[in-house]
C-alpha positions as CSV (number, residue, x, y, z in Angstrom):
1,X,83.4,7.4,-11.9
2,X,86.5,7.5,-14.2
3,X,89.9,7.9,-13.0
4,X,90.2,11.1,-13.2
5,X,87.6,12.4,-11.6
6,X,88.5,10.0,-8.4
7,X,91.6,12.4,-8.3
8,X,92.2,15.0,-5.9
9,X,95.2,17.0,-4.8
10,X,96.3,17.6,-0.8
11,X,98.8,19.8,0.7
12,X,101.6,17.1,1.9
13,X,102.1,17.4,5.5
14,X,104.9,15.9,7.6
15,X,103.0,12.6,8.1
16,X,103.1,12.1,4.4
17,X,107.1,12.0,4.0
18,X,107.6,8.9,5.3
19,X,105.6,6.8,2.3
20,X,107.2,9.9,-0.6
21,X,110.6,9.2,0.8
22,X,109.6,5.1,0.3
23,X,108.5,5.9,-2.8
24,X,111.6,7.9,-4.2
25,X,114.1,5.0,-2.8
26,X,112.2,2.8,-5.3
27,X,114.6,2.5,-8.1
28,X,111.4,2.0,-10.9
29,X,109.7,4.8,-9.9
30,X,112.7,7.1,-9.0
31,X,114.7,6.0,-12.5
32,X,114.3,9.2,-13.8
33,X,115.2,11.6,-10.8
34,X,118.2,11.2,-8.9
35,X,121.1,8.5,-9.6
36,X,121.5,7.3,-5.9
37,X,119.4,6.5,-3.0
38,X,118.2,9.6,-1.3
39,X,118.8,9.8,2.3
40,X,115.8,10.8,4.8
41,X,117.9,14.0,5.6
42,X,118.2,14.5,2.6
43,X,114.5,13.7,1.7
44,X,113.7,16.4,4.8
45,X,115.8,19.0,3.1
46,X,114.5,18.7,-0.3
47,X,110.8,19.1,1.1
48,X,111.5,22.1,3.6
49,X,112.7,24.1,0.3
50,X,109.4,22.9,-2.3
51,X,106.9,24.8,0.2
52,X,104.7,24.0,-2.7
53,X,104.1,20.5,-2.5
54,X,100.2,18.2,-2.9
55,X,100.1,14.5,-2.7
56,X,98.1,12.9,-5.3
57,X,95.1,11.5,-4.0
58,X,93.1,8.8,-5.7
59,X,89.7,7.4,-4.3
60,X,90.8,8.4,-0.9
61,X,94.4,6.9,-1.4
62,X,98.0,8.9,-1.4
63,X,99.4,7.8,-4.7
64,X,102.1,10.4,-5.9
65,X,103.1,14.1,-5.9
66,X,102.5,17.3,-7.1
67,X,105.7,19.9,-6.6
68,X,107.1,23.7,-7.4
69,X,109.6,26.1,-7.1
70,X,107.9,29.4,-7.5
71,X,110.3,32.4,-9.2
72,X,109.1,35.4,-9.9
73,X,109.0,35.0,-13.8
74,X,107.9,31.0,-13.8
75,X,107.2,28.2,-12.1
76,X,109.0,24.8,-12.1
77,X,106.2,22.0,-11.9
78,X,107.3,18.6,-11.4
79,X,105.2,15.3,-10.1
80,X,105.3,11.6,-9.9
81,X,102.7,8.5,-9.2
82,X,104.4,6.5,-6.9
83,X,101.8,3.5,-6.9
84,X,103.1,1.5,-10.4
85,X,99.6,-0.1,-10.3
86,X,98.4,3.3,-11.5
87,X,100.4,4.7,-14.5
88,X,99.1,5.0,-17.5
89,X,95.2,6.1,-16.1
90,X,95.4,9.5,-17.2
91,X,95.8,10.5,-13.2
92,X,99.3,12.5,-13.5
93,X,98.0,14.9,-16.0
94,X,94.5,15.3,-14.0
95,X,96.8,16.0,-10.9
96,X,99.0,18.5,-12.9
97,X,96.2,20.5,-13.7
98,X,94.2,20.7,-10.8
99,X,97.7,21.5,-9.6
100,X,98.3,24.8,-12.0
101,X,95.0,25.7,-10.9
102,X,96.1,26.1,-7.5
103,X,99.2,27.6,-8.2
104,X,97.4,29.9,-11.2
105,X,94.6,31.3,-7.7
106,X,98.7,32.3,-6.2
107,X,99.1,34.5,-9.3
108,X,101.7,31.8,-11.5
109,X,101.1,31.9,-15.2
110,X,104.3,30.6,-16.8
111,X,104.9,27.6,-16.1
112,X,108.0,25.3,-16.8
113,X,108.9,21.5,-16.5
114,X,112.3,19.4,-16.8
115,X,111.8,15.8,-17.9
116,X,114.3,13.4,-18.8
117,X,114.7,12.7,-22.1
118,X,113.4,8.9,-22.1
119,X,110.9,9.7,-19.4
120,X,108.2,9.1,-22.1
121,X,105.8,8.4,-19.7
122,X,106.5,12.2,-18.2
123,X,106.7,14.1,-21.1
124,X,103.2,12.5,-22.3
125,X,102.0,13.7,-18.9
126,X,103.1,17.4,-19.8
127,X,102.5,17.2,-23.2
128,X,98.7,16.3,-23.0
129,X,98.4,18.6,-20.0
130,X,99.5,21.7,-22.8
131,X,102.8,21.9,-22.4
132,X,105.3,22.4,-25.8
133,X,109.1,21.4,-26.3
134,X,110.9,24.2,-25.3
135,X,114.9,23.1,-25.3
136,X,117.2,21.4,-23.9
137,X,118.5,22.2,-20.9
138,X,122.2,22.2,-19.5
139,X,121.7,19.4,-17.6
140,X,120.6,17.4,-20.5
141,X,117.0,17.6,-19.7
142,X,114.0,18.4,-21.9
143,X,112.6,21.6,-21.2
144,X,108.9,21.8,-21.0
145,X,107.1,24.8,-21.2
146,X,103.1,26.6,-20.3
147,X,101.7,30.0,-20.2
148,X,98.3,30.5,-19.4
């Protein structure tokens, strides 16, 4: 069985937080998000407001996340593998779209994506997933966009 078809998508419960919030206070997997070390509160808050959120499951293992805010207009995907041992497998894009899949059955057909601009690993992600350079974004971010 390739990689990819080991992964699978779950709705994060409460019992996963603990090993996402690990994850994003790991400053090599988190270099691209946030700029200081996210407090559990915080952590709390920030998942209580995405009530779209998966964990990336791969051969029965939680190795990353699937997120979105849903607008009316668009939806803003964003995702990480927190396990270093498994970028570069091809298992972020496979997670993103089994992802816009789920979100696509909840009636979302635009959606949109904010990558920093030397996250190449991201934007290869989105980009291979369908995704097209869209702007630049106030916050200095690359704007990625999808409409299906």
């Amino acid at each position: 069985m390739s990689n990819r078809q080991a992964v699978t998508i779950v709705a994060t419960k409460r019992e996963d937080l603990p090993l996402l919030h690990a994850w994003r206070q790991n400053p090599v997997v988190m270099n691209y998000f946030h700029d200081k070390e996210e407090t559990w509160e915080e952590h709390l808050g920030w998942w209580e407001n995405h009530p779209v959120s998966y964990v990336i499951v791969h051969d029965g293992r939680t190795i990353g996340e699937v997120h979105a805010s849903v607008a009316e207009n668009e939806t803003d995907v964003g995702l990480y593998v927190g396990d270093p041992h498994m970028w570069g497998m091809g298992i972020g894009e496979s997670a993103l779209l089994l992802f816009m899949e789920v979100l696509k059955e909840k009636g979302c057909t635009c959606f949109t994506a904010h990558v920093h601009p030397r996250n190449y690993r991201s934007q290869k992600v989105f980009a291979k997933a369908g995704f097209f350079l869209s702007g630049i974004g106030t916050d200095r971010f690359l704007a990625y966009r999808k409409e299906i």
